[in-house]
N, C-alpha and C positions, 0 to 999 in steps of 0.2 A: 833437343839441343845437341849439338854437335861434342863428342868428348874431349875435344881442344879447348871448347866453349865453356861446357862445363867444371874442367879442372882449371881455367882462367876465375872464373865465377866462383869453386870454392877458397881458391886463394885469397882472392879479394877479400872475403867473407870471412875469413880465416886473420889476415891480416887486421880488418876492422874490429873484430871481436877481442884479439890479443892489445888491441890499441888501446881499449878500453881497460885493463885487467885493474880492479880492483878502486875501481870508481864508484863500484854498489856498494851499498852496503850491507854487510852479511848478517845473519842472525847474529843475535847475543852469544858474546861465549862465556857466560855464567859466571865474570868475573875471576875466573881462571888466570893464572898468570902462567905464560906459556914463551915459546919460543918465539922470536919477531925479530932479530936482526938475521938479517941474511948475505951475503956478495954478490957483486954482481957476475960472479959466473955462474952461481946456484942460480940467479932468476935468469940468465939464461939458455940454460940447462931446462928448467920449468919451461920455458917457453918454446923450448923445441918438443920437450915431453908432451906438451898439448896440443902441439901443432901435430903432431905421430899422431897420435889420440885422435883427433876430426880427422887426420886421413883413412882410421877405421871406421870411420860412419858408414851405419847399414850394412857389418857384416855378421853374416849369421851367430846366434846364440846356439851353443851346446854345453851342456852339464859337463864338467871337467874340462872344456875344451881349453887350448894355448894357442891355437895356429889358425892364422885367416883361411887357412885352407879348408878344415871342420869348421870351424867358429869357435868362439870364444866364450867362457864365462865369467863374470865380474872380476876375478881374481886373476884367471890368465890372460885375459883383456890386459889389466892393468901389466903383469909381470911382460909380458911383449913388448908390451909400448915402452915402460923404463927399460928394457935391456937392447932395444933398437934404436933409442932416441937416446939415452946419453948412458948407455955402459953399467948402467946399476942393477943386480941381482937380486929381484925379490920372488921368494919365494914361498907355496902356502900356499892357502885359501886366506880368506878377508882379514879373520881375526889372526895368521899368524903376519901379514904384512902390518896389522895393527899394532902388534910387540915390535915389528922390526923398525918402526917408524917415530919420531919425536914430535909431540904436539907442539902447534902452531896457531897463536894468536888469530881469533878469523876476524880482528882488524887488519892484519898482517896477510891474508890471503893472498895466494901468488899462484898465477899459473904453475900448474906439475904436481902441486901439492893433490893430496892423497883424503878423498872424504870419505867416510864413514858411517854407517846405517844399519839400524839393526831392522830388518825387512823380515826377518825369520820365527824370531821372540828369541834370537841371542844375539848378544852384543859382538859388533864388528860382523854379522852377518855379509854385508854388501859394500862393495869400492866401489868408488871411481873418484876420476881423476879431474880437476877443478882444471877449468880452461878459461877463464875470465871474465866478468858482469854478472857475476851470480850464476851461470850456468856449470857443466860437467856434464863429462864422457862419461858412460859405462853400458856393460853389455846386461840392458836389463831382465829380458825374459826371450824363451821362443818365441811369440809373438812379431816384439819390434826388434829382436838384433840389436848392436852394438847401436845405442843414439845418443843426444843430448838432451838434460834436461835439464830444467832452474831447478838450485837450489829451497829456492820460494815456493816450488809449486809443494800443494796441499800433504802429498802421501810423503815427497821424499823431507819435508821439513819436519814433521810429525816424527820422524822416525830418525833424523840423525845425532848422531852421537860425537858427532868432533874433528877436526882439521887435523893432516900428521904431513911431516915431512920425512923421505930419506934422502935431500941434495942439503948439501953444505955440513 
């Protein structure tokens, strides 16, 4: 496919996935009573956040990494994409973006918003970043590089820990 073709074809793909956001419906949030009004610049704020987000698909993972250039790992994945796409500084590994963020109702899920996983055996272990219909960005191992995956699938639902926001 021609690379005109293909950045035509992610767009599209991009746009129909954000069209959808928040039509799935997400896990239980354990009766938790959390955050859920938001404005409408915060969602879209979120919605450029995600839309940064899928333009990093498929770039290399590296342990510590922050810059598409090395690659990235779950945390500076995440701190890149907020400070490219709308200005926000988060900083840290997973659990300290976990302090810096307020939970959020995942009836209320919104693109940009921030998920949670303990992948390690410690809590806030692993981010990424909710990009709409149940899916999310994050830079998961050397292996696959930065990709997308449902929140529904088997390992990462097993292991997540909760919805956060820092827009609004």
């Amino acid at each position: 496919m021609k690379p005109i073709h293909r950045v035509a074809a992610t767009a599209t793909a991009m746009a129909l996935l954000l069209q959808g956001c928040g039509t799935t419906a997400p896990p239980s949030s354990g009766g938790r009573s959390t955050l859920t009004v938001r404005s409408e610049h915060s969602a879209q704020l979120g919605s450029d956040v995600a839309l940064y987000a899928m333009s990093m698909l498929d770039q290399s993972y590296r342990w510590g990494g922050k810059a598409a250039q090395g690659g990235f790992d779950c945390s500076g994945l995440v701190s890149h994409v907020f400070r490219e796409a709308a200005g926000v500084d988060l900083r840290g590994n997973a659990a300290a973006m976990s302090r810096q963020s307020r939970p959020v109702d995942l009836a209320a899920l919104q693109a940009g918003d921030l998920l949670f996983f303990n992948t390690l055996g410690q809590p806030s272990s692993h981010v990424g970043v909710y990009v709409g219909q149940g899916q999310f960005v994050h830079a998961a191992n050397e292996r696959s590089g930065v990709r997308m995956d449902r929140l529904g699938n088997r390992y990462y639902a097993a292991r997540f820990e909760g919805a956060k926001t820092v827009l609004d």
